[in-house]
C-alpha positions as CSV (number, residue, x, y, z in Angstrom):
1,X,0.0,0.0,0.0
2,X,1.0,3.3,-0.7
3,X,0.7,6.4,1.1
4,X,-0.7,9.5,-0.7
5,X,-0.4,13.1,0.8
6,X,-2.9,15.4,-0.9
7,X,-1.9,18.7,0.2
8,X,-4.5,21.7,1.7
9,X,-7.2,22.7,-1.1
10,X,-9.8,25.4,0.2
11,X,-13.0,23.3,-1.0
12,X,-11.9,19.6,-1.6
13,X,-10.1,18.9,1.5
14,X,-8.8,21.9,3.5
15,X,-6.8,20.3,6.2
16,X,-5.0,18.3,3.8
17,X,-5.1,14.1,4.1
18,X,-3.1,11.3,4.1
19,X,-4.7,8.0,2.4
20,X,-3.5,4.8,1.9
21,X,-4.0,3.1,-1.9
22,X,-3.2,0.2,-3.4
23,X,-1.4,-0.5,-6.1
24,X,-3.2,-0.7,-9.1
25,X,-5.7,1.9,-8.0
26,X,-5.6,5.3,-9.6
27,X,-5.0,9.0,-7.5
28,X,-9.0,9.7,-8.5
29,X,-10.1,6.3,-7.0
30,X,-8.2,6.2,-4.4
31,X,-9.3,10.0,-3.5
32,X,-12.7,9.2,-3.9
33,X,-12.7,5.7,-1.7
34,X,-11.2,8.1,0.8
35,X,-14.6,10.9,0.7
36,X,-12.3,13.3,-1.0
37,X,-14.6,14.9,-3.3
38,X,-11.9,15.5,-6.8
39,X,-13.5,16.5,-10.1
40,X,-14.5,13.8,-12.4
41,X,-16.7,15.2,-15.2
42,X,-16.2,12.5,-17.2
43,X,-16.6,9.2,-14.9
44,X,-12.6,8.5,-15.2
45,X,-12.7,8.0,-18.8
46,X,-9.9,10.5,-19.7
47,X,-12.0,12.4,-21.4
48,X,-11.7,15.9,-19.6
49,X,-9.4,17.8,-17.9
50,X,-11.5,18.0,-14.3
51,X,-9.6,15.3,-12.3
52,X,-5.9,17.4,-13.0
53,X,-3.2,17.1,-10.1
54,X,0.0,18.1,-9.5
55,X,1.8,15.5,-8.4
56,X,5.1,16.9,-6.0
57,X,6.4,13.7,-5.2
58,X,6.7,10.6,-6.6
59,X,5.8,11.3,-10.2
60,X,8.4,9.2,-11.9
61,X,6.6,6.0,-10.2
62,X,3.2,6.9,-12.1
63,X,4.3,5.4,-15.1
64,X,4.2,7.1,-18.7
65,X,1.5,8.9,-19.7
66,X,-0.3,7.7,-23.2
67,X,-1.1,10.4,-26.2
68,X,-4.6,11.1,-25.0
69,X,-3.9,12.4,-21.8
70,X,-0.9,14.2,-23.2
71,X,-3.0,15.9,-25.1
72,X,-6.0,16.7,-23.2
73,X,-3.5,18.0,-20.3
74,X,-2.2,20.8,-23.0
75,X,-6.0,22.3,-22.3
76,X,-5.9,22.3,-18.5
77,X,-5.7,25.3,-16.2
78,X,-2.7,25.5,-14.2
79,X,-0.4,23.1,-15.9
80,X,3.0,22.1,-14.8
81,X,5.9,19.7,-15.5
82,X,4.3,16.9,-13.1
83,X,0.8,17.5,-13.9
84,X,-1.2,14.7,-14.5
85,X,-5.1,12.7,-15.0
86,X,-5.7,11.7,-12.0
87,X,-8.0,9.0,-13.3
88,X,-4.8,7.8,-15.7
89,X,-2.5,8.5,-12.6
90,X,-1.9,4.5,-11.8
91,X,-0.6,4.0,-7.9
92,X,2.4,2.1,-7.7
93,X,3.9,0.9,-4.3
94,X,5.6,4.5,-4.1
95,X,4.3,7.2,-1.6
96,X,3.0,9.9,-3.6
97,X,2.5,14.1,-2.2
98,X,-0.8,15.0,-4.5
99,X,-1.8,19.0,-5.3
100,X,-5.4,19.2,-6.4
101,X,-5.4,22.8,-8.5
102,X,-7.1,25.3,-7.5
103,X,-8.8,25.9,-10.4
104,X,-10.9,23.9,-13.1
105,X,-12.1,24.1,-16.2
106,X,-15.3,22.4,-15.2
107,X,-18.1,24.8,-16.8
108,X,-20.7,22.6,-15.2
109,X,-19.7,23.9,-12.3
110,X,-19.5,27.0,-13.0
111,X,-22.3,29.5,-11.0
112,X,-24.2,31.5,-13.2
């Protein structure tokens, strides 16, 4: 099992968590199983951009990323180096540190 810090986010988990996942599980799963409420517009079928994280540590163990979400991560808000789809993120027996963005680009949920 690994160990995943998500770090302080102002509406999904404020105090910051540490959760256990097993391997084989993705960051989204895992953070749902654990009543940590991510974005997942699209049901985890790497179709969006909602379920971005910045992963800080423990990137490398993720594994490579395929075209698709290379390309759907060149439309998210707030991309970095060691962003990734957090539905395509796949845990591996590594501990992970896990930034959710503070921003989406989740119209839905959007208040009009």
């Amino acid at each position: 099992m690994a160990v995943i810090k998500i770090l302080p986010h102002p509406e999904y988990c404020p105090r910051g968590a540490e959760i256990t996942a097993s391997a084989g599980t993705s960051v989204c799963e895992a953070l749902l199983e654990h009543d940590i409420p991510i974005e997942h517009a699209c049901d985890m079928s790497c179709a969006c951009t909602t379920c971005h994280v910045i992963v800080r540590e423990g990137f490398d163990s993720l594994g490579e990323m395929d075209e698709s979400e290379e390309d759907l991560l060149d439309r998210a808000w707030g991309l970095e180096p060691n962003s990734r789809l957090s539905c395509q993120a796949i845990v591996a027996q590594k501990d992970l540190v896990v930034e959710i963005p503070k921003y989406s680009i989740n119209h839905a949920k959007e208040k009009h």
